[in-house]
MDTraj code that builds the backbone (N, CA, C; nanometers):
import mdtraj as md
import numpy as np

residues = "UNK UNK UNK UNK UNK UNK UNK UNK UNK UNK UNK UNK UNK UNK UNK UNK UNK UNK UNK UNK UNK UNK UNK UNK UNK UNK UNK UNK UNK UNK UNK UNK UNK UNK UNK UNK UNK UNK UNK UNK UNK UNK UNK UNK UNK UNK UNK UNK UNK UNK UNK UNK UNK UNK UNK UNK UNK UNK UNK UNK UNK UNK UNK UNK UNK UNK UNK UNK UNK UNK UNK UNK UNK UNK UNK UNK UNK UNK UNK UNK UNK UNK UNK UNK UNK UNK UNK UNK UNK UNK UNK UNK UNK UNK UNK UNK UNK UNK UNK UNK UNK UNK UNK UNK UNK UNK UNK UNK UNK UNK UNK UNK UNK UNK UNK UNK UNK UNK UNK UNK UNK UNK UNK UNK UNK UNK UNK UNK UNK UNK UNK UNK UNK UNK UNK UNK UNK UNK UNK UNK UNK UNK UNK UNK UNK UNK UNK UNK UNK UNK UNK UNK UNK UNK UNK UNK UNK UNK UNK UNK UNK UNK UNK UNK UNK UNK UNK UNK UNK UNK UNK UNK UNK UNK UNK UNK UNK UNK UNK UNK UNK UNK UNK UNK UNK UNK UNK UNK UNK UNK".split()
xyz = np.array([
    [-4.7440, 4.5599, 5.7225],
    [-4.7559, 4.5009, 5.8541],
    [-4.8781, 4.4115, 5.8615],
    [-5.0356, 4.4759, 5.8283],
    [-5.1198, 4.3627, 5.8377],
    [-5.2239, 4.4156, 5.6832],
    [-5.2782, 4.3110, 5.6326],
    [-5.3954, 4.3484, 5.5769],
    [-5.5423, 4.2836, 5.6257],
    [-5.6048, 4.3768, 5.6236],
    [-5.7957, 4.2794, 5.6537],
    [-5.8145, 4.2560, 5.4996],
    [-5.8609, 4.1404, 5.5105],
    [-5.8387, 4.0830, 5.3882],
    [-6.0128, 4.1190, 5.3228],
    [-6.1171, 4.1578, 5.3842],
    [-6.2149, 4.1885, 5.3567],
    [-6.2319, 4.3168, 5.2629],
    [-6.2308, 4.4190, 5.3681],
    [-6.2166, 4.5188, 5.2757],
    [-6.0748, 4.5884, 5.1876],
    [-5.9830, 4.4785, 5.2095],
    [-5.8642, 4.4902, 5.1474],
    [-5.7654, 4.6097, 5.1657],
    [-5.8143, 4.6539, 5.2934],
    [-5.7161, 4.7299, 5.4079],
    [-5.5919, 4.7339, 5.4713],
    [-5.4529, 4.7740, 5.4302],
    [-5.3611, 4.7558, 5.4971],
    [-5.3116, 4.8645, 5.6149],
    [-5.2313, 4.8522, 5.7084],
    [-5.1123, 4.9111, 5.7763],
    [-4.9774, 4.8962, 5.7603],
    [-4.9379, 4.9827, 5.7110],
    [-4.7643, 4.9808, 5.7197],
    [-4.6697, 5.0103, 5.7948],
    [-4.5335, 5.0078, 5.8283],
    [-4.4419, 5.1192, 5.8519],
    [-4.4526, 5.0719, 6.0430],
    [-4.5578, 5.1618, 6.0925],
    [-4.5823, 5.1435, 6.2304],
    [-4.5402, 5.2800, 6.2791],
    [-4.4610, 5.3854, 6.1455],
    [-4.4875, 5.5062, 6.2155],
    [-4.4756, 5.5953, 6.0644],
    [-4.5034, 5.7777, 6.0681],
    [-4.5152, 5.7812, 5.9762],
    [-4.4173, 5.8194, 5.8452],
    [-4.4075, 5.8742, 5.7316],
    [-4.3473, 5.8945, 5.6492],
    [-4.2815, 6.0589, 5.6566],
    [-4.1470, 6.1093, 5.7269],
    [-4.1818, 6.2079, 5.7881],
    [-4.0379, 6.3219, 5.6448],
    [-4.0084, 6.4064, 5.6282],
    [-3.9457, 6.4983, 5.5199],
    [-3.8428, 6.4651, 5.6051],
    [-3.7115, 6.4550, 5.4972],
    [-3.5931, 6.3984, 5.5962],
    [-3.5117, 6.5419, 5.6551],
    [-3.5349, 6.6744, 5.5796],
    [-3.5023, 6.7752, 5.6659],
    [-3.5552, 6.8541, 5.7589],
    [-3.7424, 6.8064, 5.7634],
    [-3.7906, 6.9058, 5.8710],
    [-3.8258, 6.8005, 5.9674],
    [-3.8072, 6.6664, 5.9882],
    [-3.8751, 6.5921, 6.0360],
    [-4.0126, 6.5726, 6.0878],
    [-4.0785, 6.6584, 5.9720],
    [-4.2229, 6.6671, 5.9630],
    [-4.2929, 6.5608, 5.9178],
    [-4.4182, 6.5316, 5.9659],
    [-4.4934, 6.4183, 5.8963],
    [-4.4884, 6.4818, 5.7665],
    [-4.5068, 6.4037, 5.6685],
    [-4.5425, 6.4265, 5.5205],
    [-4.7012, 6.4342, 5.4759],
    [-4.7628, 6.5243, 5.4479],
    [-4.9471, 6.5200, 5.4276],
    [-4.9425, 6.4156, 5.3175],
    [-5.0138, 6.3089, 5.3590],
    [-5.0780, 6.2032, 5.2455],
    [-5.1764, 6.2639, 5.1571],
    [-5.1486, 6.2766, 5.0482],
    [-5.2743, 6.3599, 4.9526],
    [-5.3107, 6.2380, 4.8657],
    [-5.2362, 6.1022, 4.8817],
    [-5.2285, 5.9924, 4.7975],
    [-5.1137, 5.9245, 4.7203],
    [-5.1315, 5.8243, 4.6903],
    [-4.9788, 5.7493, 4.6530],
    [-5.0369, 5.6218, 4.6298],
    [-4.9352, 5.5169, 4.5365],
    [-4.9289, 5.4578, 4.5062],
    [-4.8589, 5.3093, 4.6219],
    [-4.9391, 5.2009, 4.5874],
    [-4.8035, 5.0821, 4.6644],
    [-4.8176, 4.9979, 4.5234],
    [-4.6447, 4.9593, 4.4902],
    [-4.5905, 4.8966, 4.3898],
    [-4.5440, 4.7512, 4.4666],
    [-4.5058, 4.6926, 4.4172],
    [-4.4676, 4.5151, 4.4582],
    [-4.3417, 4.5864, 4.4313],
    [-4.2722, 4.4700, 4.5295],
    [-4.1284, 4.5059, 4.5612],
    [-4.0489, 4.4099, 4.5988],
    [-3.8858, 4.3903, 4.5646],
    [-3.8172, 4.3027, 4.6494],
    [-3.6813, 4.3268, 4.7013],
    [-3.6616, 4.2875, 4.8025],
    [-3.5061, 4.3424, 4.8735],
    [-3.4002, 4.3097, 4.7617],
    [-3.3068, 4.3894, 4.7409],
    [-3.2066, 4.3366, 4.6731],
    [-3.0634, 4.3508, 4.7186],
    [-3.0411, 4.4277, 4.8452],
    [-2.9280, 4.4475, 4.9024],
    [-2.9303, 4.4800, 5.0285],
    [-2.8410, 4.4611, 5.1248],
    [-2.8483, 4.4854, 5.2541],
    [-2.7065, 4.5006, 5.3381],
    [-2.7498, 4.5992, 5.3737],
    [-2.6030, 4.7286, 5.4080],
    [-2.6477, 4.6895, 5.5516],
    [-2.5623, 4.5940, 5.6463],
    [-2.5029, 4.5506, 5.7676],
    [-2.5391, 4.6518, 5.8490],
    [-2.5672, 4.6680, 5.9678],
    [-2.6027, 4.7598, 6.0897],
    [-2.4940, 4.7122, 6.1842],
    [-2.4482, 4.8303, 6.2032],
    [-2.3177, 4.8115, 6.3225],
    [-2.3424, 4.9069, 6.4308],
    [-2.2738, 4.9280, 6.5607],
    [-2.2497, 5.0187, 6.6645],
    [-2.2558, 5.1465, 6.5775],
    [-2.3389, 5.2329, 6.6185],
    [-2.3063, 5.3734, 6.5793],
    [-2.3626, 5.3536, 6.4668],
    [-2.3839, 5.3160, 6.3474],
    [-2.3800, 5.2904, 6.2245],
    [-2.5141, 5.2317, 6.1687],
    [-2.6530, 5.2908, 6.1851],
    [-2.7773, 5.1985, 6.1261],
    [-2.7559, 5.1614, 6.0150],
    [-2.7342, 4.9935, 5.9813],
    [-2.8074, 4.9540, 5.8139],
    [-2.9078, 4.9644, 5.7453],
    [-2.9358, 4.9485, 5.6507],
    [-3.0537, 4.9550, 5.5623],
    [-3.0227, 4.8064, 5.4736],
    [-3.1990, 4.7724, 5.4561],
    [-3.2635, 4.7070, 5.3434],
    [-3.2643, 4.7889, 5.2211],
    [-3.2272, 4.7640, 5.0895],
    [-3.2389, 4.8539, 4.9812],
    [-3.3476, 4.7520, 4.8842],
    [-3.4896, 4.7997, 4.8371],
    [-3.5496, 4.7565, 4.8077],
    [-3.5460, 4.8159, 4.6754],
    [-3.6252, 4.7697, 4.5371],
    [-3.6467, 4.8068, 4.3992],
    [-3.7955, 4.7405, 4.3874],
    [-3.8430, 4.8356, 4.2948],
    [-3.9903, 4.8051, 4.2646],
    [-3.9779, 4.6741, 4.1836],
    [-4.0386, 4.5755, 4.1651],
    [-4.0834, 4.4787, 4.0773],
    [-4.1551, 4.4989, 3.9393],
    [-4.2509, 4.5867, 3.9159],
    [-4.3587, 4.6550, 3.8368],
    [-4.3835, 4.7891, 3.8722],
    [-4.4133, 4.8612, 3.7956],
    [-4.5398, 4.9641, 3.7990],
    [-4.6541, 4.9634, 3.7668],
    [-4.6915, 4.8465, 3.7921],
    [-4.8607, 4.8375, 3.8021],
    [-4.8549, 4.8221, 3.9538],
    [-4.9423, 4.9443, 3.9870],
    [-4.9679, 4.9560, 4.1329],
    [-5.0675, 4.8712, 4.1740],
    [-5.0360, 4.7967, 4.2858],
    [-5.1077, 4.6967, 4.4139],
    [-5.1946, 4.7523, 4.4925],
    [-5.1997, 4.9086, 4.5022],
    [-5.2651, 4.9922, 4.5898],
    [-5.2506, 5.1272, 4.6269],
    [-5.3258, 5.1425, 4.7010],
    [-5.3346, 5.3098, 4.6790],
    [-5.3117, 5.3725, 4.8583],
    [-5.2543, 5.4324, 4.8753],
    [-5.2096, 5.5229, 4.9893],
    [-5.2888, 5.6347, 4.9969],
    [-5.4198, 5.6230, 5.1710],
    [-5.4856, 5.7094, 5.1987],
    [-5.4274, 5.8227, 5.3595],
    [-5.3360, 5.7288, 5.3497],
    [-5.3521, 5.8318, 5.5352],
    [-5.2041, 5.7690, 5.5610],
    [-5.1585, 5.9156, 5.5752],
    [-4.9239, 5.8971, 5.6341],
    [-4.9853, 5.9712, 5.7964],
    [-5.0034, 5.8599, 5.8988],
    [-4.9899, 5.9266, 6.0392],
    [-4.8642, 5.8747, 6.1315],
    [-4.8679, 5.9720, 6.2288],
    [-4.7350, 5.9023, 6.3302],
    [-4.7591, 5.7708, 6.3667],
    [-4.8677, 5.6784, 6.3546],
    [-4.8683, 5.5394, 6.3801],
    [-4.8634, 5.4702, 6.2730],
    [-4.8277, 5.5077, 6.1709],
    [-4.8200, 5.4266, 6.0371],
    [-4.8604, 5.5309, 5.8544],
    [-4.8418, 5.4427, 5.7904],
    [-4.8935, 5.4615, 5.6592],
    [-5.0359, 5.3166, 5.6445],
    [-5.0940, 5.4064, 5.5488],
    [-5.2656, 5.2897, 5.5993],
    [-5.3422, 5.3465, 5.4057],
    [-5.3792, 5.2272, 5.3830],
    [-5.4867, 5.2452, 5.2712],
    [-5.5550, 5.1483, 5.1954],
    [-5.5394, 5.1544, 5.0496],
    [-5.6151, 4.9922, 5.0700],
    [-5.5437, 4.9396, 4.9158],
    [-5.5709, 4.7769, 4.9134],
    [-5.4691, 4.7398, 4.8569],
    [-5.5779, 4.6951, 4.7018],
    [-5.5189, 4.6640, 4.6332],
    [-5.6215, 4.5742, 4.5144],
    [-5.5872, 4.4851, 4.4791],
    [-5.4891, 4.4380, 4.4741],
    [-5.4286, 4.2952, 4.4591],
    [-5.3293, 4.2610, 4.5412],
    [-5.2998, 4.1394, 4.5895],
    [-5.2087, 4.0971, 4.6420],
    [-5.2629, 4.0027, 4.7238],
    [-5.1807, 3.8547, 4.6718],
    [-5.2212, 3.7183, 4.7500],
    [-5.1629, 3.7632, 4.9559],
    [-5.2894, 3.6997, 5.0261],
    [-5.3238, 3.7593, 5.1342],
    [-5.2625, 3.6354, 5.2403],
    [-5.1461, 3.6523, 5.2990],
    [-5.1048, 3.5307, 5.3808],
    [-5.2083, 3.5023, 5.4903],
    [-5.2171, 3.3411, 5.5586],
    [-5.2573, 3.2933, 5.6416],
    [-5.3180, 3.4348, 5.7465],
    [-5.4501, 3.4304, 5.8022],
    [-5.4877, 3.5137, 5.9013],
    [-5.4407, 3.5278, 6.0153],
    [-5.4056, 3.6014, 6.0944],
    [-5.3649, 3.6053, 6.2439],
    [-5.4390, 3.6726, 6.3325],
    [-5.4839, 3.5978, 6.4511],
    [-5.5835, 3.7281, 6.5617],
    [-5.4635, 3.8103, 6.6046],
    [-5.5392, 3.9188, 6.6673],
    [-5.4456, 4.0443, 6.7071],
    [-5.4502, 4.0148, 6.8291],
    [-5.3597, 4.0117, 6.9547],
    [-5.3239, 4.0009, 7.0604],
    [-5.3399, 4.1705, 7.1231],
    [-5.4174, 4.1658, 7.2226],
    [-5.4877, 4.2877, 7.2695],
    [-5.3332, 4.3183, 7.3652],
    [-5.3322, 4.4445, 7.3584],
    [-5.2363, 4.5205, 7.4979],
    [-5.1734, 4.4472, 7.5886],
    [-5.3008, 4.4130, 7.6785],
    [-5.2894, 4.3394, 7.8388],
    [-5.2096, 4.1569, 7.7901],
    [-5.2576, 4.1163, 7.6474],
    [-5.1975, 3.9939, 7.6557],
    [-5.0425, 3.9867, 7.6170],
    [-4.9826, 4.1293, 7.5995],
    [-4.8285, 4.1244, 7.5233],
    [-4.6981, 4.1127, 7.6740],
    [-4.6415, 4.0283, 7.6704],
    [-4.5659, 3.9895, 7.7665],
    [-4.4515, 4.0045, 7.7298],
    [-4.2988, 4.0348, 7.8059],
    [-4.1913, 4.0546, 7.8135],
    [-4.1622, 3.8855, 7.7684],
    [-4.0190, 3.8691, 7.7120],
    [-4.0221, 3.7407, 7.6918],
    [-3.9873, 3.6988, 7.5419],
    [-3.9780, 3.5712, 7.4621],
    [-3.9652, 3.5374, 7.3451],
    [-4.0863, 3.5156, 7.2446],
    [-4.0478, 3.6149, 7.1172],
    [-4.1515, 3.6478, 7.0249],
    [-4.0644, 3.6705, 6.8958],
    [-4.1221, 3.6584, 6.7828],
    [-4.0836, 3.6966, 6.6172],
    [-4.1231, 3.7970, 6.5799],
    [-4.0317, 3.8240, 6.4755],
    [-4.0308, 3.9350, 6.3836],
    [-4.0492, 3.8554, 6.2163],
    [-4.1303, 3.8608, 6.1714],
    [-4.1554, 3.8591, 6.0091],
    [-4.0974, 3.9655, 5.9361],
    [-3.9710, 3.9091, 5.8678],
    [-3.9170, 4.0012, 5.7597],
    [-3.9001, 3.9576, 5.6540],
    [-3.8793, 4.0504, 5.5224],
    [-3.8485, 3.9845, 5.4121],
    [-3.6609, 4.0861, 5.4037],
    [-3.5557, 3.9777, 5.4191],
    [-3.4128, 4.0565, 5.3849],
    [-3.3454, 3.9940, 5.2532],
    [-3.4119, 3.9430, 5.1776],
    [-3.3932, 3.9345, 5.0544],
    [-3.5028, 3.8431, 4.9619],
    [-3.4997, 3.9074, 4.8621],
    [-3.5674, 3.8339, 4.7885],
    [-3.7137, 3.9141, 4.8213],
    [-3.8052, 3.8318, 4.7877],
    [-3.9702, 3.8959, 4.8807],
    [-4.0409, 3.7610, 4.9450],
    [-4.0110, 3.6729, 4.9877],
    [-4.0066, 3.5939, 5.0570],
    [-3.9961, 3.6456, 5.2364],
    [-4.1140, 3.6509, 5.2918],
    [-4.1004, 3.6839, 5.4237],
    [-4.0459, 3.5709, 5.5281],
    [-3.9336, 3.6204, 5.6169],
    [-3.9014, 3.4475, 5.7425],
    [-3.9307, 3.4975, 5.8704],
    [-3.9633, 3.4145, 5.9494],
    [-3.9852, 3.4811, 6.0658],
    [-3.8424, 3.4831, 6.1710],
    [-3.8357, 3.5563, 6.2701],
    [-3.6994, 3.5191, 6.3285],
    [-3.7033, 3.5740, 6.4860],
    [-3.6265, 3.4898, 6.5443],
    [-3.6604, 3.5396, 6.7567],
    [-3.5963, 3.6393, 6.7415],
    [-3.7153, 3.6736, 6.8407],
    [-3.6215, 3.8156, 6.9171],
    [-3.6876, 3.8016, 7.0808],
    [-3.6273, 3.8351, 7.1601],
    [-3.7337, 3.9036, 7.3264],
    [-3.7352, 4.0190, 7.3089],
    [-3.8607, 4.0162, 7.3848],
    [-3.9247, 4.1613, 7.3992],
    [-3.8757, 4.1844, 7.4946],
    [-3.8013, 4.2855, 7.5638],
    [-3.7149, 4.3209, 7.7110],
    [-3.8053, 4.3988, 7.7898],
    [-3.9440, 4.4689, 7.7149],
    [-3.9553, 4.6131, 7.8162],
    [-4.1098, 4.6280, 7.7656],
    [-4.2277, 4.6604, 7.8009],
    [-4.3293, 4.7077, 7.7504],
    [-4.3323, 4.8303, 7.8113],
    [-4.3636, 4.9208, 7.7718],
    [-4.3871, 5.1054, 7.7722],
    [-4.5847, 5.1258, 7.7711],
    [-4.6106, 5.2086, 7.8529],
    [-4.7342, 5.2760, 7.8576],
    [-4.7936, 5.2238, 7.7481],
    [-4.9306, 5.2185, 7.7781],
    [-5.0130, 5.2415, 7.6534],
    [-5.0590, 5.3720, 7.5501],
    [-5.0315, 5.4579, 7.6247],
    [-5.0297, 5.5695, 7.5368],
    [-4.9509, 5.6280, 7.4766],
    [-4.8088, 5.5643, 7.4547],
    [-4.7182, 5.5758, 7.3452],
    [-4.7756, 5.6132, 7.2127],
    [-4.7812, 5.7457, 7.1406],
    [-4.7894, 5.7000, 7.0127],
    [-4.6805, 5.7691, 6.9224],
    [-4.5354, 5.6931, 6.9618],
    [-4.4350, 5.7458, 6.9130],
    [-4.4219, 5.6463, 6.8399],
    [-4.4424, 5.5059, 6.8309],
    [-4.4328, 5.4208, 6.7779],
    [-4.3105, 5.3277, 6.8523],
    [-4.3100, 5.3301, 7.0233],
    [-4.1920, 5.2991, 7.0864],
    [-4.3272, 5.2366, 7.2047],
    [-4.3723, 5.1372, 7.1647],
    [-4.4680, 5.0438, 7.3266],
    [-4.3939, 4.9197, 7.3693],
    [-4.2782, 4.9250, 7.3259],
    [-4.2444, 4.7861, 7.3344],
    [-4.0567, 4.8039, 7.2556],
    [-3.9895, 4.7362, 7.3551],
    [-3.8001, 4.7632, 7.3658],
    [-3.8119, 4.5934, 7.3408],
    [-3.7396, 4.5576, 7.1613],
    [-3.6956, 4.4265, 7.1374],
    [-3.5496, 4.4022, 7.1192],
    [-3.4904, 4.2645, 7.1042],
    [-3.4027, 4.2335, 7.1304],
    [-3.3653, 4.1436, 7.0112],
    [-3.3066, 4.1311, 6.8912],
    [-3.3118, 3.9911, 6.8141],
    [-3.2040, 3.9447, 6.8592],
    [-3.2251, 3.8107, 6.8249],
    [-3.1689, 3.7055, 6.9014],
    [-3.1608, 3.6038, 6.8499],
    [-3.1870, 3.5864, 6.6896],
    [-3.2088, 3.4881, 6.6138],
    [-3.0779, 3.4924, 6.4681],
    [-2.9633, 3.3703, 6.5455],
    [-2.7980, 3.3550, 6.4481],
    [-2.8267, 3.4212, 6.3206],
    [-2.9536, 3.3921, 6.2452],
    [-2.9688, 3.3929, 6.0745],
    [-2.9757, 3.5389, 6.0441],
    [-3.0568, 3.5778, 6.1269],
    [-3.0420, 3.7707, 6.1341],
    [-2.9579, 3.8543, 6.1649],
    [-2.9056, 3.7991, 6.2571],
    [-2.7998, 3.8816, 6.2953],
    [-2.6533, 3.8593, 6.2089],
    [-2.6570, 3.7360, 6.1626],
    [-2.5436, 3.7272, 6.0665],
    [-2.6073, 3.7943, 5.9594],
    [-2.6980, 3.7888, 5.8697],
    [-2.7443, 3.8798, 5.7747],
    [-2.7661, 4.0218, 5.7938],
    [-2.8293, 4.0872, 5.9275],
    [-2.8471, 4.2230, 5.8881],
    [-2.7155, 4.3203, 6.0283],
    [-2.7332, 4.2105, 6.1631],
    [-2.6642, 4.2830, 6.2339],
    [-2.7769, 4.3277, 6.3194],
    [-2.9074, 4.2993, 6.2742],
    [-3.0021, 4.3079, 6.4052],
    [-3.1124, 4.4052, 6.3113],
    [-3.1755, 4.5003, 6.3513],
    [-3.2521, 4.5619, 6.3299],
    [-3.1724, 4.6835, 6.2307],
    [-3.2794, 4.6826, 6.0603],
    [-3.1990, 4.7683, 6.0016],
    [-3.3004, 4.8956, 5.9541],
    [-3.2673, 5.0277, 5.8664],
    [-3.3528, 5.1249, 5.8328],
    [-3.4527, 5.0049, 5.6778],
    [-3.5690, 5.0131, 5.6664],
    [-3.6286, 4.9498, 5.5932],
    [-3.7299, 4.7832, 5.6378],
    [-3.6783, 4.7918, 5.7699],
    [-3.7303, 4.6819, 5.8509],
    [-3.8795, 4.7259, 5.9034],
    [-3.8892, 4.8609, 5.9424],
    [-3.9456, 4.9261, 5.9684],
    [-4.0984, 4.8064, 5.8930],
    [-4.2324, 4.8387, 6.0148],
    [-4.3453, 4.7503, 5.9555],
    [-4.3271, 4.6066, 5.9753],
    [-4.1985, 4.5190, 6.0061],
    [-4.1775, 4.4053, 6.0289],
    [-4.2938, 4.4031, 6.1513],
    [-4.3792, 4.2772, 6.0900],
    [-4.4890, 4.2545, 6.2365],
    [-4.4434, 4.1865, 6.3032],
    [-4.4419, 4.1841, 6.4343],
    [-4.4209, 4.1131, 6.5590],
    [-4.4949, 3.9974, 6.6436],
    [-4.4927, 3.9112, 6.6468],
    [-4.5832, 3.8086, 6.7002],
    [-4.5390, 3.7225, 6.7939],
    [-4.6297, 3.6798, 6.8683],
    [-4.5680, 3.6593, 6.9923],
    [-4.7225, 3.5478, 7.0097],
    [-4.7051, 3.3815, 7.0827],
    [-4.8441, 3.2863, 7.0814],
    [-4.8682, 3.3026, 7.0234],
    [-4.8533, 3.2980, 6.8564],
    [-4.9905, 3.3067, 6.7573],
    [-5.0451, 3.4218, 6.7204],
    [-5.0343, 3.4782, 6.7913],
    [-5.1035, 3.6495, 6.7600],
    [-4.9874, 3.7622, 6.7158],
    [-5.0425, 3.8460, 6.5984],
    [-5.0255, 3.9476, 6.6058],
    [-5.0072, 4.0725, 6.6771],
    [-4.8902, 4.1390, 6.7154],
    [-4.8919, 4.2381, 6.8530],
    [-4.8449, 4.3442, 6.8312],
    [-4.7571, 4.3351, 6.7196],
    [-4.7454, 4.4984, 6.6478],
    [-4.6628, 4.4922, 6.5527],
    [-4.5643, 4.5766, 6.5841],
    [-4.4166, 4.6181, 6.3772],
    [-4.3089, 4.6741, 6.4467],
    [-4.1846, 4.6133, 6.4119],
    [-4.1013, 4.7246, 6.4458],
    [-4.1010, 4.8780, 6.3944],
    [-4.0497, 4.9346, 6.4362],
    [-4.0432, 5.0667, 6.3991],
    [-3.9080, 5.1435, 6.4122],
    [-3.8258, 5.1247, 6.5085],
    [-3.6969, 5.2024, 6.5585],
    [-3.5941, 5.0958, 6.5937],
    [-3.4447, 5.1437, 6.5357],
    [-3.3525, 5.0795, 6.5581],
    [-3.2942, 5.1943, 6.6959],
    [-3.1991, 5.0753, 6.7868],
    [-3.1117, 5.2070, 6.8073],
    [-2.9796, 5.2085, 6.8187],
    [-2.9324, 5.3026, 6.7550],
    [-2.8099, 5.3139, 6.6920],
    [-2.7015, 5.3249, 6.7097],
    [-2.7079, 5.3002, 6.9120],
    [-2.5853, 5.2406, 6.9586],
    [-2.5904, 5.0628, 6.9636],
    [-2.7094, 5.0373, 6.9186],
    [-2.7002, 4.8994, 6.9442],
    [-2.8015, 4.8463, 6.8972],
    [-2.7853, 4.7994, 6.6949],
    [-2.8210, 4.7349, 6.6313],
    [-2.9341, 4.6398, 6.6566],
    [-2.8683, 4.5091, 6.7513],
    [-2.9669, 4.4218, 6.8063],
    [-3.0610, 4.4758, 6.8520],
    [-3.1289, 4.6022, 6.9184],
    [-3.2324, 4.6511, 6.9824],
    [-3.2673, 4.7190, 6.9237],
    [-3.4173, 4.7303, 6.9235],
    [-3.5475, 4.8135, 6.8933],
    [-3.6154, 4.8306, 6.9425],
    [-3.7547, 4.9514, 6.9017],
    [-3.8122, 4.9675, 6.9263],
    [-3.9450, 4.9204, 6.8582],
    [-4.0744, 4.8728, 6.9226],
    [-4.2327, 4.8395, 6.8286],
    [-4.3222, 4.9142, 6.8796],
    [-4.4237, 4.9091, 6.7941],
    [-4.5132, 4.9736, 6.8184],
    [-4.6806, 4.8566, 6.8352],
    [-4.7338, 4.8720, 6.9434],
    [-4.9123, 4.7744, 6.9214],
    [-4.9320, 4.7705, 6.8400],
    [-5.0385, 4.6856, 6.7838],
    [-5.0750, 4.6594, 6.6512],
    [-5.2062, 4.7431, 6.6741],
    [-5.2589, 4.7295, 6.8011],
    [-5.3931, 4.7992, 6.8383],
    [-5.3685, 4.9431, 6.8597],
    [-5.2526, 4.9889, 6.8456],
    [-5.2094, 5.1135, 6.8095],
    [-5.2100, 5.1729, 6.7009],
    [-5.1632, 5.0963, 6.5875],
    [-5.1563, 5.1039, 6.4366],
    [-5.3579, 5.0957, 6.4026],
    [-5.4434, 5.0198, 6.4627],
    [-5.5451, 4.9707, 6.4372],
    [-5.6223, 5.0985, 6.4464],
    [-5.6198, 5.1719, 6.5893],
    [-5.6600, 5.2899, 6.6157],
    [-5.6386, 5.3610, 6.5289],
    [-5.5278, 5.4163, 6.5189],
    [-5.4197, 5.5212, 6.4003],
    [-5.5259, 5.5099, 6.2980],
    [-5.5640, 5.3728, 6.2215],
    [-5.6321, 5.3906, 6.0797],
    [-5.7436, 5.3960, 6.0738],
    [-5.8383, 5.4003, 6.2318],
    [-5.9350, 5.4750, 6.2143],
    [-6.0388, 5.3646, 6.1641],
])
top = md.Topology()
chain = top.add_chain()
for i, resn in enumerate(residues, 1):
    res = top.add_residue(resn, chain, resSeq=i)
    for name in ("N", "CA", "C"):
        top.add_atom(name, md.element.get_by_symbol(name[0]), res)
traj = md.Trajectory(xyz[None], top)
C-alpha cells in the first residue's frame, strides 16, 4: 500500500493476515516479502468473490515482515525501486465522491482506475471498513468484475493524496467495497 522511502518502511494489506479456520489474527514472529506478479484472475460475480492469483518472481527476499495487525501487515523493505511520492490526505480531507484505486491485475505493472467513494464511516473503525467504494472504471470491471480477494492493499487516492487501501469486497456485490485510512494503517504501524 505505501512505503516511506527513508527508512524503507512499508504497509500492506490494510487489514491483518488472519488463520483461515479460526479467523484469528496470525502472530507475526517474522516473514519474508518476495517480488511478485499476477498471473491469473478468477472474475468476481454476485455471490461469488474472485481472486488475483499471484506467483513469486524470485526468492531473494525484498524484505522482511515485522508486525501482522488488524490494520495491516507492516515492516521494512531492502530493495525495491520506490514510485513517485504521495502526501497522505488526513481524515477530515476524504470526501464522498470520485477517487482511484492503484492495482496491479496482471503482470506487476500497477494502473490506476475510478471508483466513488459512496459512504465514509467513523473514525474509529479499525475493522479496516472507514470508507464504502464503488468501481466504476469499464477496464476493471471487464477484467476483474469489480473488487477481487488479493486486491486487498490496493491504495486509494483521491486530489493527489493518498487516503487509504482497499480491504473488503462484498460478496453480494462485486463492484463494492470496503477501505480502510491510510492514517489508520499509519497509526496501526506505530
Amino acid at each position: 500500500t505505501y512505503i516511506d522511502p527513508s527508512p524503507g518502511a512499508f504497509g500492506a494489506l490494510g487489514h491483518g493476515i488472519s488463520d483461515p479456520q479460526t479467523g484469528k489474527l496470525l502472530p507475526a514472529a517474522g516473514g519474508t516479502v518476495l517480488p511478485a506478479q499476477i498471473v491469473a484472475v478468477q472474475k468476481g460475480e454476485r455471490g461469488k468473490p474472485g481472486q488475483l492469483q499471484g506467483a513469486a518472481t524470485a526468492l531473494t527476499p525484498i524484505g522482511e515482515i515485522a508486525k501482522n495487525t488488524p490494520c495491516g501487515v507492516f515492516g521494512t523493505l531492502t530493495q525495491t525501486a520506490v514510485p513517485a511520492t504521495l502526501p497522505v490526505a488526513p481524515r477530515g480531507e476524504i470526501v464522498t465522491g470520485t477517487a482511484k484505486i492503484r492495482s496491479t491485475v496482471c503482470g506487476t505493472t500497477p494502473r490506476d482506475y475510478d471508483v466513488t467513494i459512496l459512504k465514509i464511516y467513523p473514525d474509529g473503525a479499525q475493522d479496516g471498513r472507514n470508507l464504502l467504494l464503488r468501481v466504476t472504471d469499464p477496464a476493471l470491471l471487464t477484467a476483474t468484475g469489480g473488487i477481487v480477494q488479493g486486491m486487498s492493499g490496493s491504495p486509494i487516492l483521491q486530489n493527489g493524496k493518498l487516503i487509504g487501501a482497499v480491504t473488503h469486497v462484498l460478496v453480494d456485490d462485486p463492484t463494492t467495497g470496503y477501505g480502510i485510512f491510510l492514517e489508520t494503517m499509519l497509526e496501526a504501524a506505530g
